[in-house]
N, C-alpha and C positions, 0 to 999 in steps of 0.2 A: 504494500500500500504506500502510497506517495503520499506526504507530510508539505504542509506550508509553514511559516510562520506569520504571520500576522502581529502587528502595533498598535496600540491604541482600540483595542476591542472593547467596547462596553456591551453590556447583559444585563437585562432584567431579569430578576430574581423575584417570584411572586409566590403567596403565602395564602391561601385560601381555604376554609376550616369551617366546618360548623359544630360551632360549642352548646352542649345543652346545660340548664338549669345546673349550676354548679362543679357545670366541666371546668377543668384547669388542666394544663402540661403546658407542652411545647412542640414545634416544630420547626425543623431543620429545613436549608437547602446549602450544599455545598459552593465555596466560590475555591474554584480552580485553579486559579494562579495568583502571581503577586500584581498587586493594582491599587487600586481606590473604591474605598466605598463613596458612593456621588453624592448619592440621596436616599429618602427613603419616605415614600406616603404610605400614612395607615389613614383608613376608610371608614368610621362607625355610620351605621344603618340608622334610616329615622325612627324612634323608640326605642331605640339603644338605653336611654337613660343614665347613661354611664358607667353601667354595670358590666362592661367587659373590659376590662384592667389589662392592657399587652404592654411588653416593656423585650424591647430590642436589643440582641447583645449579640457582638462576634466572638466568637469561640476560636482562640489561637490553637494552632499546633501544642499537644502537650497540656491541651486542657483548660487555657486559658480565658478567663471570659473578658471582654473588653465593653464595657454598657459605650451602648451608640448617645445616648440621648444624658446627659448630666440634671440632676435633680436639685432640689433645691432641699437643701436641709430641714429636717423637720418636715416638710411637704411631702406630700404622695412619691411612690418611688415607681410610677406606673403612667401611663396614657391613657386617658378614657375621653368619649364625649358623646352627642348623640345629634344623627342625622348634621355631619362635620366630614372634611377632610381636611388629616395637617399632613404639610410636605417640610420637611427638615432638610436642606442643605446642609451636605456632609463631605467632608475628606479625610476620613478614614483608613489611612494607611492598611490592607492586608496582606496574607501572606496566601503560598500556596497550601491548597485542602485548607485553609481555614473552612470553618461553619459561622452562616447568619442564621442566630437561632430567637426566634420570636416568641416569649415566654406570653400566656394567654391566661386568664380566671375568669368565668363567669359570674358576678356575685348575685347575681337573681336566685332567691328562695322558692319562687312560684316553679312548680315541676309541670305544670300545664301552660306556662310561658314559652314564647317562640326562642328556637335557638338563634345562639348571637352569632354574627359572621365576622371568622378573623379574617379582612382584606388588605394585606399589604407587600407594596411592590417596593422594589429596591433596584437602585442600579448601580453597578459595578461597572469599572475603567480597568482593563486587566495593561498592563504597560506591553508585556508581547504573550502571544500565545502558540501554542504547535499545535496545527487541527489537521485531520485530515484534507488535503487537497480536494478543490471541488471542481467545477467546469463551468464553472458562471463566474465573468470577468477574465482577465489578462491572466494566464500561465505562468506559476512559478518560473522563477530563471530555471534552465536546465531541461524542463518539461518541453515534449515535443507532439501535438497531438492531443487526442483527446484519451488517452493512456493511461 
């Protein structure tokens, strides 16, 4: 198989979930190489009420967690709001196989209440990348053909 390298790659990373009545975790997507993290919008739904608490954090090599978003002491240690979207402009230096891992809690008591939706994108600037070779746009130097 034939390999390019590629510069300046950006990726969305998107996070989509349906929490019930007092679901909590996480979920993961990996970023692949070393870059930047850009941005990052989280999405609450109208009647959200606030009750779905998501709190953003990249996970280094070796376990590390790096919180995207800085809090204010003594204030909530989380993002909530309801029928809202915030977009964070971010440059977040990462590394390769790092994890953007989206920590989630629904605090609604009502178990006959709609599940909440985790909606958030992210976008990543990778500085270079090695992908497989494709066939749309100019040929690797070297490449001869559609091969």
């Amino acid at each position: 198989m034939n390999y390019e390298v590629m510069n300046n790659v950006t990726e969305s990373l998107y996070f989509n979930l349906s929490v019930p009545s007092g679901g909590s975790g996480y979920i993961d997507n990996e970023i692949k190489e070393h870059g930047f993290i850009k941005s990052l919008r989280i999405r609450f739904a109208a009647g959200e009420n606030g009750t779905l608490h998501i709190n953003p954090v990249m996970i280094l090599p070796g376990n590390i967690p790096v919180p995207l978003i800085s809090y204010a002491k003594g204030g909530n240690q989380y993002i909530n709001g309801d029928d809202e979207t915030m977009v964070f402009n971010l440059k977040n230096e990462t590394e390769n196989h790092a994890v953007l891992r989206i920590y989630y809690e629904n605090t609604e008591t009502d178990p006959t209440a709609a599940d909440s939706i985790v909606d958030v994108a992210a976008e990543v600037e990778y500085f270079r990348i090695i992908q497989p070779a494709n066939i749309i746009g100019p040929a690797p130097e070297g490449r001869k053909g559609w091969f």
